[in-house]
C-alpha positions as CSV (number, residue, x, y, z in Angstrom):
1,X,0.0,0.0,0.0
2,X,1.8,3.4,-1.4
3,X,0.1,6.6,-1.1
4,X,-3.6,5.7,-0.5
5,X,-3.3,2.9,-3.3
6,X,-3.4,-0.6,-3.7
7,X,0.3,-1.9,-4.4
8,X,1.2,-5.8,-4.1
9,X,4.2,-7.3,-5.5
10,X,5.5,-11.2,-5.8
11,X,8.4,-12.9,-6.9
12,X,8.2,-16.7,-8.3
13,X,11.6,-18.5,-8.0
14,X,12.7,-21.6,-9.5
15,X,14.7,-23.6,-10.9
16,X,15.0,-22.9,-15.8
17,X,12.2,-24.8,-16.6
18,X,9.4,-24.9,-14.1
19,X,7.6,-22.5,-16.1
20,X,8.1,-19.6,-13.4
21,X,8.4,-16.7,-16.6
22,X,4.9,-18.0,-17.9
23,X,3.1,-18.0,-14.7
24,X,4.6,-14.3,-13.8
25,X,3.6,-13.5,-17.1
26,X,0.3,-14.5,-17.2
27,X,-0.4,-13.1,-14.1
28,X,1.0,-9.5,-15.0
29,X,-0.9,-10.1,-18.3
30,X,-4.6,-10.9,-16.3
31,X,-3.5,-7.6,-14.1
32,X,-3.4,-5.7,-17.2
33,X,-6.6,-6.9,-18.7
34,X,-8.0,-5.7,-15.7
35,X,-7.1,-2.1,-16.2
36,X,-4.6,-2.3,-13.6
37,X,-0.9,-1.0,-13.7
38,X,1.6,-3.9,-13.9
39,X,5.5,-4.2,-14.2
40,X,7.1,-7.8,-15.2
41,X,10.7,-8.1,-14.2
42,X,12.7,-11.7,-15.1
43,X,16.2,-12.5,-14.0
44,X,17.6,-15.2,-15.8
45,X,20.4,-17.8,-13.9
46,X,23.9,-18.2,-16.3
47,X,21.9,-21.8,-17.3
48,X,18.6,-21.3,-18.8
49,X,17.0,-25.0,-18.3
50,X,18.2,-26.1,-14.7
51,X,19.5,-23.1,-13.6
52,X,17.9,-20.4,-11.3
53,X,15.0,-18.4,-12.6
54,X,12.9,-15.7,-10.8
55,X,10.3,-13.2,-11.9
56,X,8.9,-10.3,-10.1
57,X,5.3,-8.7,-10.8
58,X,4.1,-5.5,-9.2
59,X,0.2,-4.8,-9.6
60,X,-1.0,-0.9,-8.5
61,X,-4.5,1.0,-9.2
62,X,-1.6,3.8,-10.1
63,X,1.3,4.5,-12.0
64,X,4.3,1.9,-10.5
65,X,7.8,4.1,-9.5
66,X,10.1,0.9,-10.2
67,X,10.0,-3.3,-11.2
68,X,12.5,-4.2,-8.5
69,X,11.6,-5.4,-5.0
70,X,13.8,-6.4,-2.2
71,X,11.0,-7.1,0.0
72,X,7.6,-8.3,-1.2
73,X,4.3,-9.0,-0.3
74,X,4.4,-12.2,-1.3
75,X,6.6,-14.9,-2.7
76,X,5.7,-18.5,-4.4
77,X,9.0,-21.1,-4.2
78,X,9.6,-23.4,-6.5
79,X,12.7,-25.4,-5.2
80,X,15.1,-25.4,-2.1
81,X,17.0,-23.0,-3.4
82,X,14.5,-20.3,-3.8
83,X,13.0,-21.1,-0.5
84,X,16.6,-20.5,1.3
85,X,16.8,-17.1,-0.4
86,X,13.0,-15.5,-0.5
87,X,11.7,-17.3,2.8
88,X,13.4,-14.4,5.0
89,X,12.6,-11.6,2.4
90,X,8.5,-11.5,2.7
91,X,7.1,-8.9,4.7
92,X,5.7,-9.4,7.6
93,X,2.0,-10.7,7.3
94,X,2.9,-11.4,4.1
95,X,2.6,-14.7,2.0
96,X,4.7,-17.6,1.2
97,X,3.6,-20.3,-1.2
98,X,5.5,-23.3,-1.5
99,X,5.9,-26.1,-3.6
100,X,6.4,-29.1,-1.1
101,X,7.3,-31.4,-3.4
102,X,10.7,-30.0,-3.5
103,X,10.7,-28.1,-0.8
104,X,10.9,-29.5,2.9
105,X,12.3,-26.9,5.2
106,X,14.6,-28.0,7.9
107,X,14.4,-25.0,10.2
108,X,11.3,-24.2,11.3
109,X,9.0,-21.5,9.0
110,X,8.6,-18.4,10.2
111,X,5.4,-17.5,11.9
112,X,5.1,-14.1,10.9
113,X,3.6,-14.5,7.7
114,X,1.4,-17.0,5.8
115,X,2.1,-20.3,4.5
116,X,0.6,-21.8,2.0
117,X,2.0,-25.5,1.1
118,X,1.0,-26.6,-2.4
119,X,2.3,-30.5,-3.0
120,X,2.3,-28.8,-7.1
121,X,4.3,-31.6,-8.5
122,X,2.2,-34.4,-6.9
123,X,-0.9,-32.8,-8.1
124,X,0.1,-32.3,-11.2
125,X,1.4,-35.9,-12.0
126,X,-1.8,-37.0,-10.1
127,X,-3.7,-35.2,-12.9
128,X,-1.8,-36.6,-16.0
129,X,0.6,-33.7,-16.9
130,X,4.1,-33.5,-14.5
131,X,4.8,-30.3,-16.7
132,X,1.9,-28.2,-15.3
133,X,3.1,-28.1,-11.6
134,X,3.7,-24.0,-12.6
135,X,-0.1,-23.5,-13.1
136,X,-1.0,-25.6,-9.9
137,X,0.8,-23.3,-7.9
138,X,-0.4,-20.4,-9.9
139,X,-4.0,-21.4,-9.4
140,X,-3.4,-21.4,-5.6
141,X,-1.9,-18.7,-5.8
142,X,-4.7,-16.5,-7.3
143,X,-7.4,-18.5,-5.5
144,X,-5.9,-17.4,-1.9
145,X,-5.1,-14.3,-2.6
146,X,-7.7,-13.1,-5.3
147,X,-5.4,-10.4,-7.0
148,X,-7.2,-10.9,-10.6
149,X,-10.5,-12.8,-11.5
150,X,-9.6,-16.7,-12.8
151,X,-11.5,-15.7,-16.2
152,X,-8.8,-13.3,-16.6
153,X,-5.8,-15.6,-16.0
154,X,-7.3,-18.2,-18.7
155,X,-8.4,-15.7,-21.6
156,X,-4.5,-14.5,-21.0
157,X,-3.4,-17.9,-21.8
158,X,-3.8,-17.3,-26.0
159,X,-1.9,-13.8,-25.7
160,X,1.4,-15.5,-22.9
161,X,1.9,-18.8,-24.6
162,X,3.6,-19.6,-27.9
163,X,1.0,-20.0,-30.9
164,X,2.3,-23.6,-31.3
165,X,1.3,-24.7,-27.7
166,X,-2.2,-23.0,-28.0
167,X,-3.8,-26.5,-28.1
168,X,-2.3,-27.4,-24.5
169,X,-4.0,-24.5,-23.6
170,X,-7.6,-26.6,-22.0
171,X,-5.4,-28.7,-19.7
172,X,-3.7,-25.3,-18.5
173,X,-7.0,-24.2,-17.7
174,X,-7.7,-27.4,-15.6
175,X,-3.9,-27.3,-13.9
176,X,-4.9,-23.5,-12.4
177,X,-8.7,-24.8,-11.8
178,X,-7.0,-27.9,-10.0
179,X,-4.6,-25.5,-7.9
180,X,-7.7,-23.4,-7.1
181,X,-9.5,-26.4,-6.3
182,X,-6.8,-27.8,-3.9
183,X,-7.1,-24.5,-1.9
184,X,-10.5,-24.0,-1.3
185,X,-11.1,-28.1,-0.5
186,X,-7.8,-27.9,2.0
187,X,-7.8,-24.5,3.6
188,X,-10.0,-22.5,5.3
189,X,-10.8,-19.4,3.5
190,X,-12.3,-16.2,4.0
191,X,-13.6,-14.4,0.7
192,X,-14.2,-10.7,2.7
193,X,-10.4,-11.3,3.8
194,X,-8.6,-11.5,0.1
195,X,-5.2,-9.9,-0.4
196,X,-6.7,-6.8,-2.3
197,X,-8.9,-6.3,1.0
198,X,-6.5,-7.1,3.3
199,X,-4.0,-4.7,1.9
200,X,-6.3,-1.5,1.5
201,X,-7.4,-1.7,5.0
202,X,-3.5,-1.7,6.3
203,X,-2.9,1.5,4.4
């Protein structure tokens, strides 16, 4: 919250290859079809596939000053590695998603902000497609904190993704519908007490 207006920003870290760009993307992109003001920010590891990859999005109601954050509102954590490095960074009362299919944490979490354990890669394989762990988590993600409307995510998915994989484009729907699914059936949730809500009345 900056100057009486909404402001909410969120890295997603992985490893090159778990589709963290895409998801960043399509979120920024569903912000924008929105009418909101968005910045996309990706930082690129030296190894593309199997190296470190992280993305931040900032989503505003106004004009946004800069794309970098050091500390943000949120983070989702794909791997270990990411976990070690953007666990301590959230804010506090902020929110931490995190893949636990990768990830189990030997100190104890911090209790300071949220956490919200996704199993993506179990899920994913559970549903027939190991590849779509990325829009598992991004369908949690968006459920729990209701920064854009789900419609908007999936009409992005034709503008963010390669013409050539438009046709995977149904079982991308079902991945985020799956991760939004696994939230709502495994957490209690509060609609009145969404993110945007949440962060308007701290201001």
């Amino acid at each position: 919250m900056r100057n009486g207006t909404f402001y909410y920003d969120v890295i997603i870290a992985g490893f090159g290859g778990q589709g963290v760009m895409l998801i960043g993307n399509l979120l920024a992109y569903a912000a924008m079809k929105e009418g909101k003001y968005v910045t996309y920010l990706p930082v690129y590891g030296v190894e593309m596939r199997g190296g470190t990859a992280n993305c931040t999005v900032v989503i505003s109601d106004r004009e946004i000053g800069s794309p970098v954050v050091g500390k943000p509102h949120a983070a989702i954590v794909m791997n270990l590695p990411s976990f070690l490095k953007y666990e301590p960074r959230v804010l506090p009362n902020g929110l931490l998603l995190i893949n636990t299919s990768l990830i189990n944490p030997e100190k104890p979490l911090r209790k300071d902000i949220d956490i919200l354990p996704i199993p993506a890669n179990e899920i994913a394989i559970q549903n027939g497609n190991p590849k779509l762990a990325n829009m598992v988590v991004l369908g949690a993600f968006v459920e729990k904190t209701r920064l854009v409307q789900m419609d908007s995510l999936f009409q992005s998915l034709e503008k963010v993704m390669d013409e050539k994989y438009h046709s995977l484009i149904p079982s991308n729907i079902r991945s985020i519908q799956i991760g939004a699914e696994y939230v709502k059936n495994n957490f209690i949730h509060d609609p009145s007490s969404s993110i945007l809500k949440r962060v308007k009345e701290e201001d």
